[in-house]
N, C-alpha and C positions, 0 to 999 in steps of 0.2 A: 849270623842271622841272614835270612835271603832279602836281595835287597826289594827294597818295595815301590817298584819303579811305579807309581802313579801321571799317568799323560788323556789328555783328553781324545776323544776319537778324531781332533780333526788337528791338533798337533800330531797325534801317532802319521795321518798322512801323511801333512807336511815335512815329519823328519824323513818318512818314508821318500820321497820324493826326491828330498833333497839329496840322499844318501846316494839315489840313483844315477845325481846329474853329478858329482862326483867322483866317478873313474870305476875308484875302489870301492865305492860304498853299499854293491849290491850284499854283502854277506850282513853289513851291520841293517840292512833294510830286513833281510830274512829274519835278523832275531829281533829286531823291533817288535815284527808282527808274531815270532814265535812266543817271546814276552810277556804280549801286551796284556794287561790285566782291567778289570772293570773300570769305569769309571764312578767314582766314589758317591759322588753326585748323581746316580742315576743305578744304585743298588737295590735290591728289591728288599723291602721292610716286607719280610713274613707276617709278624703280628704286632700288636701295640700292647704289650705289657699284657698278654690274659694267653692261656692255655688250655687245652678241654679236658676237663678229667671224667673218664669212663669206668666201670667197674671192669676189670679184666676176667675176658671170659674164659680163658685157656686152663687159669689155674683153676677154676672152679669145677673142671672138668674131672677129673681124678677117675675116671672109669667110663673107657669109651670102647663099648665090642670092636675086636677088630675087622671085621665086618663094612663097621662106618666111619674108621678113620679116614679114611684119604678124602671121602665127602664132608666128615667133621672138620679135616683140615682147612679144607679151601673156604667155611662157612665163616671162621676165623680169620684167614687171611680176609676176606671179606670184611670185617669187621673194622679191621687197622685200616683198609683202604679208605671203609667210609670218613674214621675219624681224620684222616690226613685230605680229604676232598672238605668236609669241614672245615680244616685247619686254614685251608687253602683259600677257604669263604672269609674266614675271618681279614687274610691278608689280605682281600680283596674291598673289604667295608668297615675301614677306617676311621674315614669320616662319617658313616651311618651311626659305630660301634658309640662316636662320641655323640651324638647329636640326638640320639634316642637311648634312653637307659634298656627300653626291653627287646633293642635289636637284636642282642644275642640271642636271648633266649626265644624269642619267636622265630628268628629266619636262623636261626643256627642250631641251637641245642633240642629244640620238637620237628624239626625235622630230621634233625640225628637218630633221634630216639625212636622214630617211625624206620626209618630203614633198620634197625637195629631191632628193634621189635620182628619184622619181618623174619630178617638171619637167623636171631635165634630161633622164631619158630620152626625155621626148614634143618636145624642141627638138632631140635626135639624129634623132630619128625623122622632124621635119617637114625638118632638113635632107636625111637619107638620102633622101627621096623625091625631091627635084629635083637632088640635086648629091651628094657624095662625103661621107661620112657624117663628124661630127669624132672626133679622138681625144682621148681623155681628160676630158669630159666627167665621168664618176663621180667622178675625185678629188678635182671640187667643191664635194662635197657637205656635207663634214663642216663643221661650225661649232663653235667655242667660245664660251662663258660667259667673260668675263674679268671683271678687275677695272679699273676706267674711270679711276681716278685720281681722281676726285673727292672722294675720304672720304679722301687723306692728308694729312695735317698734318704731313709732315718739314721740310718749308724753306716760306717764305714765298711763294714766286711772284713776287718781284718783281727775286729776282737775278739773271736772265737776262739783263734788260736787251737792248742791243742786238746780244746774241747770237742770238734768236730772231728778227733782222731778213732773215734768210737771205740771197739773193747780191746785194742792194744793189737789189732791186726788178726785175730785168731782167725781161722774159718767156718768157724761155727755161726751162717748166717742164719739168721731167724733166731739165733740164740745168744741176746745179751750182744751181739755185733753192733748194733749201734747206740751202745751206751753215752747218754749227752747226746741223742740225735732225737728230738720229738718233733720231728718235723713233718711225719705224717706222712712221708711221700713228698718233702721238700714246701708244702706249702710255706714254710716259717723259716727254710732252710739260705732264699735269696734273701737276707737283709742288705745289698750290698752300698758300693758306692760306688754311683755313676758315672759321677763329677761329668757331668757333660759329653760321655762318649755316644758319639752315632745317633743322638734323639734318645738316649736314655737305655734304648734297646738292647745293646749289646751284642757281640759281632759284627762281622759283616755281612748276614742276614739279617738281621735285626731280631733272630730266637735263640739269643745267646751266643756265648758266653759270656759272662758281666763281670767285671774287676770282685764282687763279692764271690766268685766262684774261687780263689785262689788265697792262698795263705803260704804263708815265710816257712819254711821248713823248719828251717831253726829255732822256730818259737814253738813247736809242737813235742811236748815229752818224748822218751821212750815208754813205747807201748807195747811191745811184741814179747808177749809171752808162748811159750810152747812147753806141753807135756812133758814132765818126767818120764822117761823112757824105763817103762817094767823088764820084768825079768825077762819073759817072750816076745819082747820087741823086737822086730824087723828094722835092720838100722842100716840094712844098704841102700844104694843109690845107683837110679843107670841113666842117661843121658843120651836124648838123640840128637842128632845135629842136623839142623832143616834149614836153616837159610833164613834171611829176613824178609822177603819176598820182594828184591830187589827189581826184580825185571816186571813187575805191575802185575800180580793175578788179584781182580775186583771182582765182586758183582754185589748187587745188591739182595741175595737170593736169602735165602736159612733152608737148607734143606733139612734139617732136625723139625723146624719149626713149623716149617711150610711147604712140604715138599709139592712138588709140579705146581707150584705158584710162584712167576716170574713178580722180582721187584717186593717179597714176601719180606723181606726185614726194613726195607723201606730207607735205609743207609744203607752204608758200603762197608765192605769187609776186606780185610788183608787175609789172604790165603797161603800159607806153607803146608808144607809136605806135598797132602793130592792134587795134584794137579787138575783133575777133571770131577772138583766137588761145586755143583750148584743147584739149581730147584729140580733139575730134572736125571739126576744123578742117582741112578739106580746101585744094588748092591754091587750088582755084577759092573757093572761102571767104573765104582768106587774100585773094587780087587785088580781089574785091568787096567788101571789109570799111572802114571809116569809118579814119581815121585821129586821131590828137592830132597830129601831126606840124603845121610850120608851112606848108609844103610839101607840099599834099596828095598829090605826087606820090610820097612818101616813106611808104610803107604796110609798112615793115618793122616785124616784131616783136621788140620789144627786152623783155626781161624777167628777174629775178633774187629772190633769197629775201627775203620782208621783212624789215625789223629792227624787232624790239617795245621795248618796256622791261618789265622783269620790276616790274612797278609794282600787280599783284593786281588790273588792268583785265581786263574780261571782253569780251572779240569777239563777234560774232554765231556766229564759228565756234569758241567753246568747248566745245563737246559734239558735232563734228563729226570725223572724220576731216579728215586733213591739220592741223587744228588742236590744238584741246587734248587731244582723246584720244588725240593723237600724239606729245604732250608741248610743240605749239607753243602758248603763252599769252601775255598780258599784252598791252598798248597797243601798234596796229604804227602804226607812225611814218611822216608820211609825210614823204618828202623836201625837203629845204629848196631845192636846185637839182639838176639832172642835165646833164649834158652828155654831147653824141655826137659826136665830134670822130673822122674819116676821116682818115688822116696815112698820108705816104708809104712807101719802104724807104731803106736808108743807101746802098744799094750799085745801085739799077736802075731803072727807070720801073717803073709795073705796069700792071699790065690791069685791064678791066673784072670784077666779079663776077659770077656766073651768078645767074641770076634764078633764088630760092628756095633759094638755097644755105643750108645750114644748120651753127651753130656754137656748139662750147658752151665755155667755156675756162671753165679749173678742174674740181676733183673734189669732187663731194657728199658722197663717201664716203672720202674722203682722213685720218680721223681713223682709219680700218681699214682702209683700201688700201695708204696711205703716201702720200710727200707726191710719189711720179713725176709724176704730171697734175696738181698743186694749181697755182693761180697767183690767190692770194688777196693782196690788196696792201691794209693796211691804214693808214694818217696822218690828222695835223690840218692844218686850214686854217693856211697859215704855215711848216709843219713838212714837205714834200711832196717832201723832199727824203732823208725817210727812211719807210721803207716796212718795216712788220711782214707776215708772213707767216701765222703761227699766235700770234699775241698782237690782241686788240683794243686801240689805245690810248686812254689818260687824256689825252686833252687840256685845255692851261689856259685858265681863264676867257676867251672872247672869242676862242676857236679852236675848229672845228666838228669832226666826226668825218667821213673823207672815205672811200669805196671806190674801189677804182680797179680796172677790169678793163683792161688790152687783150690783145685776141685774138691769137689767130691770124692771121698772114696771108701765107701761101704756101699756092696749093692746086695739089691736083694736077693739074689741067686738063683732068678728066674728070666727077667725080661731084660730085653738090651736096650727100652724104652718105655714113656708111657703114656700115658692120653696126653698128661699136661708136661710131659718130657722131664718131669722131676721125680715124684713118686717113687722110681723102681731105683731112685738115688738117695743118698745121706752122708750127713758130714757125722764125724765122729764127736763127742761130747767132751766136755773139756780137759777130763783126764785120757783123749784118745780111745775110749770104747767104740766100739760100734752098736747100733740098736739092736734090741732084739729081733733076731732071723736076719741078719747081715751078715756078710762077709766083707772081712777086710781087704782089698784089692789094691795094688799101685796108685800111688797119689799121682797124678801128673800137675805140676807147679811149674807154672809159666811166667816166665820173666822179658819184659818185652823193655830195651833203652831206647831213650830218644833224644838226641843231641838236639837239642832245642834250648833260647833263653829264656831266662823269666820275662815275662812278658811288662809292660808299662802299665801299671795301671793306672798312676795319674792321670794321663791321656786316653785312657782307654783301649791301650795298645796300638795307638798309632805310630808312635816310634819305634817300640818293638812288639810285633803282635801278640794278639791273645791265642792261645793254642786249647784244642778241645777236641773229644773223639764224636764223631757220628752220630748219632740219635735216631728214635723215630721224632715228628716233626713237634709233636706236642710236650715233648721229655726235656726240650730247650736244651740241648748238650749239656746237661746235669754230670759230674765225674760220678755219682750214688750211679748213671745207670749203666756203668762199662759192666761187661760181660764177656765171655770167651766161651766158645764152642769146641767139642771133640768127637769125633769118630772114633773109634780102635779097629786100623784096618792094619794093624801087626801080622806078619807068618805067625804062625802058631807055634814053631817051632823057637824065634828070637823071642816073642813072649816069654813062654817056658825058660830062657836063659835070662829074662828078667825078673823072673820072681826066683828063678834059684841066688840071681847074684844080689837080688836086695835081702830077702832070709839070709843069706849067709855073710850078710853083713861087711859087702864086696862094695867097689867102686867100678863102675862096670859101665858099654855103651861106647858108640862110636864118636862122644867127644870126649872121649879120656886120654884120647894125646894131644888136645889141642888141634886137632885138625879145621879146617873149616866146615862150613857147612853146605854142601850139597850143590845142584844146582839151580838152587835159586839165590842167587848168590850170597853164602855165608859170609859174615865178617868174619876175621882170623882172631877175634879179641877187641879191645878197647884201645891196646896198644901194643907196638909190635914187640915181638919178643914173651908176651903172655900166654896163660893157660890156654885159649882160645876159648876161654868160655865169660869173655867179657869182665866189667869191673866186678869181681866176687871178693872184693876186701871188707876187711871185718866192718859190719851195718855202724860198730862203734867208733871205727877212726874216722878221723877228719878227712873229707873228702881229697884225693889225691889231684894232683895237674897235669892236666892234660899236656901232651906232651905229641909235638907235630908227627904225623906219621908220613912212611915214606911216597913216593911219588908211586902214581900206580901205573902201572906194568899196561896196560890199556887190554884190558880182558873185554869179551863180547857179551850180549844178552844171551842167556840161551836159550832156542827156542820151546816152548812149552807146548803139549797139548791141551786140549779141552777150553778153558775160561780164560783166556791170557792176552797179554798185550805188548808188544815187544816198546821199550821206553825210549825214543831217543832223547840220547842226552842234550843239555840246555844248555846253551851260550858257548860254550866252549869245553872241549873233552874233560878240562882238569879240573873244573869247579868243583868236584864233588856233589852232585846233582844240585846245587842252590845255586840261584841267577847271581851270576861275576863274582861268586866264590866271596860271599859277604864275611864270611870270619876268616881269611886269610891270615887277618893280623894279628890273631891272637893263638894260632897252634891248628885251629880247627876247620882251617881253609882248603885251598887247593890239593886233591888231594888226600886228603885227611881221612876216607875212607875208601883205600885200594880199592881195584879195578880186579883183581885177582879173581873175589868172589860174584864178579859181575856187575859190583855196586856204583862203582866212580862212576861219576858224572851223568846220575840220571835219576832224574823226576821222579819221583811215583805217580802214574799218569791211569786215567779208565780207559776200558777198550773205545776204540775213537769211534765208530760208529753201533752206535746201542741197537738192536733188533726194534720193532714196534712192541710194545707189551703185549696187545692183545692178539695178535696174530704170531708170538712168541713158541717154538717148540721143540729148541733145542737149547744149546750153551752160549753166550756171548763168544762172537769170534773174535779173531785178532785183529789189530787195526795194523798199521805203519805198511802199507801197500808201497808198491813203487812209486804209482800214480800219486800218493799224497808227498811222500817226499821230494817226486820232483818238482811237487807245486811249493815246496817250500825252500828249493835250491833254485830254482831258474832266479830270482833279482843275485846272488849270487854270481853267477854263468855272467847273467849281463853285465855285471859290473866288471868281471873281469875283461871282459870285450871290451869295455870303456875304455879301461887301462892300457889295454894294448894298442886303439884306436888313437889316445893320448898323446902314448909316446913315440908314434910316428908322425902325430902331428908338429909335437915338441921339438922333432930332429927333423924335419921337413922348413922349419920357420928359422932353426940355426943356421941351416946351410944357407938356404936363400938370403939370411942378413951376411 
């Protein structure tokens, strides 16, 4: 666990100081201040227990000329903004919220509903000019203030148990996925227990995550059912190897969702493979952009919400949109393995995918939507044979925390997208059919680990933090609303070799020797000597132990173009990117994940200085210039001058005695 160094801003000086008038101590001043983290006491409470819930207008969309997409797009983005400048209002009247019962709804929720009324009218309007104007638009508009769940204290959170494991993991969302989930969009879904953390709030923003968001793994059935495989089942498998996105590529963009709108997903994202995917990333973009990939020919962009630990860590994007001023904070973590694994259908061959097809499975907003589109699958290493939905699990000692997306994969055999970016997609039905006028296409099943502990919930994760991926601001880091994004920007030609080797019921792909992954730095596996494709033992054995891995070889970032940010490492080369290498003593320390693929000993950190949003109009550049590192070595330099100044003062006062 990282350790969670809490100090006031005017101790942080004074150690600072002191460190300095000590010889040697200019290097431990540099990482004081490298370190330093918020103070606890002076964190910014998002909200007090209530959330805005909107009718979401994107999905309602389902046929939008293309004509007036890229103007439909931004009236949307528009949309999210307002409600997160809302959100924002609420953080800011607190003390109104409690002292007037109809503060919300006059100075929050009808002035919402007027800009919003507005928006939709200019996305009627840019429809009516190329195509058949929509109906019902205005009834959109209204929003409520509710109440989040967070501030109840009636039952404990943890007696759900395997009832929050929904329909056994399949991915057939919207259908029967959240069996034992009536929560509506989660309204029913927080019963937790607060026991006293943070004001009741939850994280270290105060909009989640709550001890009721997490359950024992071990208490939750096996649920994972999958198809009987027919006679024309497609039972190969191909595999690319992208890396974990070791060396920091962030942004807070969706280009599927939002395109040419900076800040459009409103959190942050973890990006492999493309290197130059964000709001302003054109196709031709996409085709010429570097890849992580092992496989240069594999320039898809794979991307999903980060996961931090509520640990009182400060990002470079703590006073940024998308980030802390959005409620996203603390240490984002970066992955300990990912896998991209292409798998067949139960019931048919498939076909190749269209070049730049695009997919997003899961719902970002599913904590206020409801759980129809959600397809968040959450287990531990070991345990993978049961799968939470809107619970994140506790896994035990020497079992990692695993994400699991797989897509969608039936398309319609026309569009690479659609109004509402779901439409011209489809999950197959539970004996693996596709619907009618579908074609079966490559699943791509993503498996993302994350060497993280369970967190304390007694304390509310104060001894060992709470962990949680990204959100937009209103969604409270809900796990119902993880989600994962895809491109297919494949040759056409390594395509073609993967639909011939999953038909023919091949094991194919460039991690079939175990190789690592690409560069952005791939891990080699979970432990040395393995598949290279992570812990892939049977979802029914007992979790295995972790077992110390070897010293790292001291590999470099490597440089990226387009959205990137080069990490330097924290405290010291060998920690393993976590401050002074906090699991040393148990296997998972110093070290513990090689340097080979780029990863030892470094942060997952945002580009250090963010563009302005509105005068935004290209990709976030890289940050770590000369100029800031040597504003973080010089107390370093001079302490060394100390030292040297020292010990001829030392050997100037022996001689003279």
């Amino acid at each position: 666990m990282a350790r969670n160094t809490r100090r006031r801003p005017k101790q942080r000086a004074t150690l600072a100081a002191f460190a300095l008038m000590l010889g040697g101590g200019g290097l431990m001043a540099a990482n004081v201040y490298a370190s330093a983290t918020v103070d606890g006491d002076n964190q910014a409470q998002v909200l007090n227990g209530a959330t805005i819930d909107c009718p979401d207008v994107a999905t309602q969309l389902t046929a939008v000329p293309e004509q007036a997409r890229g103007e439909v797009d931004k009236e949307l983005a528009a949309l999210d903004q307002q409600i997160a400048d809302a959100y924002k209002r609420i953080a800011e009247s607190t003390q109104e919220l409690q002292q007037d019962p109809d503060f919300a709804q006059n100075a929050i929720a009808e002035p919402l509903e007027e800009k919003r009324s507005a928006t939709l009218s200019r996305i009627a309007t840019a429809i009516d000019r190329v195509g058949d104007r929509p109906e019902g638009l205005e009834k959109l508009a209204a929003c409520t203030v509710r109440e989040s769940g967070n501030n109840t204290a009636a039952q404990d959170g943890q007696d759900q148990q395997g009832d929050q494991a929904g329909d056994g993991g399949q991915d057939q969302a919207g259908q029967d996925q959240q069996d034992g989930q009536d929560q509506q969009g989660g309204q029913d879904q927080q019963q937790g227990d607060e026991q006293g953390q943070q004001g009741g709030n939850g994280g270290q923003a105060g909009n989640g995550p709550v001890p009721g968001d997490y359950v024992d793994i071990k208490s939750v059935q096996p649920n994972v059912a999958e198809p009987e495989p027919g006679a024309n089942a497609s039972t190969g498998t191909f595999s690319s190897e992208c890396g974990v996105n070791a060396n920091g590529v962030f942004n807070s963009d969706n280009v599927i969702a939002a395109p040419g709108v900076s800040n459009g997903a409103h959190h942050f994202h973890d990006y492999i493979g493309n290197q130059d995917t964000n709001a302003f990333s054109s196709d031709e973009d996409l085709a010429a952009a570097e890849t992580s990939c092992e496989d240069q020919r594999d320039k898809s962009a794979y991307y999903w919400p980060v996961l931090r630990l509520q640990n009182g860590k400060q990002e470079q994007d703590a006073n940024q949109p998308g980030g802390g001023i959005e409620g996203n904070v603390g240490e984002i973590v970066t992955p300990k393995d990912v896998t991209l694994t292409f798998v067949g259908n139960p019931q048919s061959e498939v076909v190749a995918m269209p070049r730049l097809l695009r997919i997003i499975t899961g719902d970002a907003k599913s904590f206020v939507n409801g759980p129809a589109n959600a397809n968040a699958s959450w287990s531990c290493t070991g345990f993978e044979d049961r799968q939470l939905k809107d619970k994140y699990p506790l896994c035990p000692e020497g079992s990692d925390v695993v994400r699991t997306f797989k897509f969608q994969s039936c398309w319609d055999g026309r569009n690479i997208d659609s109004a509402n970016h779901r439409t011209h997609m489809a999950f197959t039905d539970e004996n693996g059919n596709c619907p009618s006028g579908f074609k079966a296409i490559p699943q791509l099943v993503q498996r993302i680990v994350y060497d993280v502990d369970a967190p304390s919930l007694e304390d509310g994760g104060k001894t060992t933090p709470l962990f949680a991926v990204d959100s937009f601001p209103e969604q409270l880091h809900k796990p119902i609303t993880d989600h994962g994004d895809f491109i297919n920007v494949f040759d056409e030609d390594l395509m073609n070799e993967m639909v011939d080797c999953i038909n023919s019921g091949r094991e194919c792909g460039a991690g079939d020797g175990g190789n690592a992954g690409g560069d952005n730095g791939g891990d080699a596996g979970d432990k040395p000597g393995d598949d290279g494709k992570g812990d892939q033992q049977n979802p029914s054995e007992p979790p295995r132990e972790t077992q110390p891995a070897e010293e790292p070889s001291g590999g470099e970032n490597a440089e990226q173009p387009g959205v990137k940010a080069s990490t330097p490492a924290k405290d010291d080369a060998g920690d393993a990117g976590k401050d002074d290498g906090g699991k040393g003593d148990d296997g998972k320390g110093d070290g513990g994940k090689g340097d080979d693929g780029g990863q030892a000993a470094q942060a997952a950190q945002v580009p250090g200085s963010l563009p302005e949003l509105e005068d935004r109009t290209e990709a976030q550049a890289e940050s770590g210039s000369l100029a800031e590192t040597g504003a973080q070595m010089w107390p370093a330099a001079l302490g060394g001058v100390l030292v040297i100044l020292g010990f001829f003062v030392l050997r100037s006062v022996r001689r003279n005695a």
